[in-house]
N, C-alpha and C positions, 0 to 999 in steps of 0.2 A: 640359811646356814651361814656361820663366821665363815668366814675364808680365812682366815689365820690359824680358827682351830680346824680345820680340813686340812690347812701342811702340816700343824702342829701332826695331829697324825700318821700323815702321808710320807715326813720324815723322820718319825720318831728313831726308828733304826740307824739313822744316819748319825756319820760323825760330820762330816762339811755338807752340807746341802747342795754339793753340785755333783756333775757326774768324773770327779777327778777322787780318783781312789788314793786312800790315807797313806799309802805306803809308799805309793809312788810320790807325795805331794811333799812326805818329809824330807828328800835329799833336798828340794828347790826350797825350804825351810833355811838349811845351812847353807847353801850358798848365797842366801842373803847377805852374810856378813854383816848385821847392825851391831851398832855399839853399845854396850849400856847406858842405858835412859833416853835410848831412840825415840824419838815419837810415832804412834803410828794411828792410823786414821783408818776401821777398818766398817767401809758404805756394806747396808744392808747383810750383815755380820752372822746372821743366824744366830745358832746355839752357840757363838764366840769360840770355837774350838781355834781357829787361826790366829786371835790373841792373845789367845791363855798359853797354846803351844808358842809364840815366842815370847810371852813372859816366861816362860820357864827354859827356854835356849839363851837367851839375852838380857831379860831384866827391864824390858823394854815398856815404855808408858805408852798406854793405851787407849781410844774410845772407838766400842761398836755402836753402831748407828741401825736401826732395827724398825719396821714398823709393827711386827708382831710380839705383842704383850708374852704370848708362851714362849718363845725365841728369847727375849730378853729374859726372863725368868731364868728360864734355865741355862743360859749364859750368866746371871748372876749367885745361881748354885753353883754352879763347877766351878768358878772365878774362885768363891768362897772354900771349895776344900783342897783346890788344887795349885791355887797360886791365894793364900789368901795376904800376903804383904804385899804383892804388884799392885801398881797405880795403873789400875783400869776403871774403865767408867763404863760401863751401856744403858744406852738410850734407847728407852722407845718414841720412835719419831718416824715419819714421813719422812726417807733422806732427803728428800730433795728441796725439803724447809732446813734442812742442816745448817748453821751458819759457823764457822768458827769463830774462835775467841779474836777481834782484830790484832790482824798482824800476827796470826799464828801461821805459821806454814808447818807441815808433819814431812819426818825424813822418812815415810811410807807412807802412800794412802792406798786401798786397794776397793775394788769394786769385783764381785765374782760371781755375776751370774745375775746380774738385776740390772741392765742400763737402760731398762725402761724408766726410770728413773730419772736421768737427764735426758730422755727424746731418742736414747742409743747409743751405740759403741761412740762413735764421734762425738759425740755431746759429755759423755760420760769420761771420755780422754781429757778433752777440753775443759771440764770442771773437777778432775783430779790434777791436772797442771797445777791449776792456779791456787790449789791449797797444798802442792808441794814444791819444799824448798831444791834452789839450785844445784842439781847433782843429787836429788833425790830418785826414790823410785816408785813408778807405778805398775801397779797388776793389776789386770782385768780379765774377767772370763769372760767368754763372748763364742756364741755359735758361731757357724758358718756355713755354708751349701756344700755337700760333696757333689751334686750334682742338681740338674734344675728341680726347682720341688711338682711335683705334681700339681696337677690343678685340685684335684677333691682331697687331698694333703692341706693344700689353703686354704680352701674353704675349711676344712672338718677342724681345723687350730685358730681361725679366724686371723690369717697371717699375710701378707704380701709378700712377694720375692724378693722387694728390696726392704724388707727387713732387716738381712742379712748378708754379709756379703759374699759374694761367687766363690771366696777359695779363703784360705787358712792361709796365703800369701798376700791376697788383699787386706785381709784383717791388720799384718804386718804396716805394710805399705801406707793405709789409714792410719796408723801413728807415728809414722816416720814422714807424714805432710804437717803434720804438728808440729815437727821441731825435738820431737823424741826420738831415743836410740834406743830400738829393739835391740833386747842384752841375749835374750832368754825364752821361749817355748815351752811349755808342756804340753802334751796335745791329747785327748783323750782316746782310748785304744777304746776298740768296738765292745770288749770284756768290761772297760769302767764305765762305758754308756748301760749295758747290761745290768750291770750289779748297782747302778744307782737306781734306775730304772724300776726292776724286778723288786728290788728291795722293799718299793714304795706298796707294791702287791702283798707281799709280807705282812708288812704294820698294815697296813687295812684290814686284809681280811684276821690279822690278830684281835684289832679292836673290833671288828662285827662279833667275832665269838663271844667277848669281854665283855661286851654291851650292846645285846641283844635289842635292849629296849629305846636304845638312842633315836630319838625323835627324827635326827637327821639322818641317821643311816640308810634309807634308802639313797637320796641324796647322795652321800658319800661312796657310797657301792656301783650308782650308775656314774659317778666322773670316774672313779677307780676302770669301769670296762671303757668309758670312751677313751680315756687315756691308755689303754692296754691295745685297743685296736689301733690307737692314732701310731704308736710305736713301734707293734710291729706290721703294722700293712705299709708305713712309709719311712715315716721318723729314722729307725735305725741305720738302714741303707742311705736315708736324704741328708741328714744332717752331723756336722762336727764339732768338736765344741775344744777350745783349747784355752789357757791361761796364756797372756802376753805379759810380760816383763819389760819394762821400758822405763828409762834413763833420761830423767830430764837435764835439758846444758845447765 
């Protein structure tokens, strides 16, 4: 089976692909403050919903960075009927072959919810630095442990402890040993781990109805239950997941 067209699926419903709800993510939108014709650099971008919405807050120049072909697609339909004069660009790429143009640095780059990408949260801090300019900002989503993960929890996600780190304060603290200033928080309420979550239950079983005959669906239907039990037997209670805002000198 693709694994791109198994998200493609699994977040068709979704507006952001992570589990920070639209409603809550729009005030931390305006408090951004960009200028027009900001640059912004947005790693592993999805369906572009986060630089279409500040093309249309700000005016702002864009490139999503994407390895999924259906993610970039339809990040460049919506580009097209909803901002269709903004200078945005998406990419389908491997971020982590990403190279900017020399000598470009972006007054935003953001990564939200993929730092596997650069090796993890610290690696992916450390390679948003260096492609943003002095006094710019970075965002990253990035889980964290509410409490220690169980042992058949890591096994059954094929996960280590030190994946992640021990608290939503550490997460902090790892980017403020960088040389960046935590400006800002959002932190996901146990209802936006829910509704991203369940969601994903949703589109699946929509598309098993729709297409009975998909070669993959069983496939698709058996990660759909191991994900539903990985969720609610550990997941919900074990893990946290917040957007870090950070200010580089």
């Amino acid at each position: 089976m693709d694994i791109w067209k198994f998200y493609s699926i699994r977040e068709k419903l979704h507006t952001y692909c992570n589990p920070v709800n639209k409603d809550r993510l729009e005030p931390l939108l305006h408090l951004l403050r960009l200028r027009p014709n900001s640059t912004v650099l947005d790693i592993a971008c999805g369906k572009g919903e986060f630089l279409i919405r500040l093309a249309e807050l700000y005016h702002i120049t864009g490139i999503g960075v994407d390895i999924s072909p259906y993610f970039i697609q339809e990040a460049q339909n919506k580009a097209k009927k909803r901002t269709p004069n903004a200078p945005l660009a998406f990419i389908q790429l491997d971020a982590k072959n990403y190279k900017p143009p020399e000598d470009i640095q972006f007054d935003l780059t953001s990564c939200m919810g993929a730092t596997w990408i650069w090796n993890g949260y610290k690696g992916t801090l450390e390679a948003l630095k260096n492609m943003t300019k002095p006094e710019g900002t970075i965002i990253v989503g990035e889980p964290y442990w509410l409490k220690p993960p169980d042992p058949e929890y890591l096994k059954a996600d094929n996960m280590k402890p030190e994946d992640f780190a021990e608290s939503h304060y550490d997460n902090v603290k790892i980017g403020e040993s960088l040389g960046l200033t935590c400006t800002y928080t959002l932190v996901s309420s146990k209802q936006d781990f829910d509704h991203y979550e369940t969601l994903t239950w949703m589109a699946i079983t929509d598309y098993a109805e729709e297409n009975p005959t998909d070669p993959d669906l069983p496939q698709i239907l058996e990660r759909m239950k191991h994900e539903k039990h990985v969720y609610l037997q550990w997941q919900r209670d074990t893990m946290g997941w917040a957007l870090y805002i950070f200010r580089k000198p």
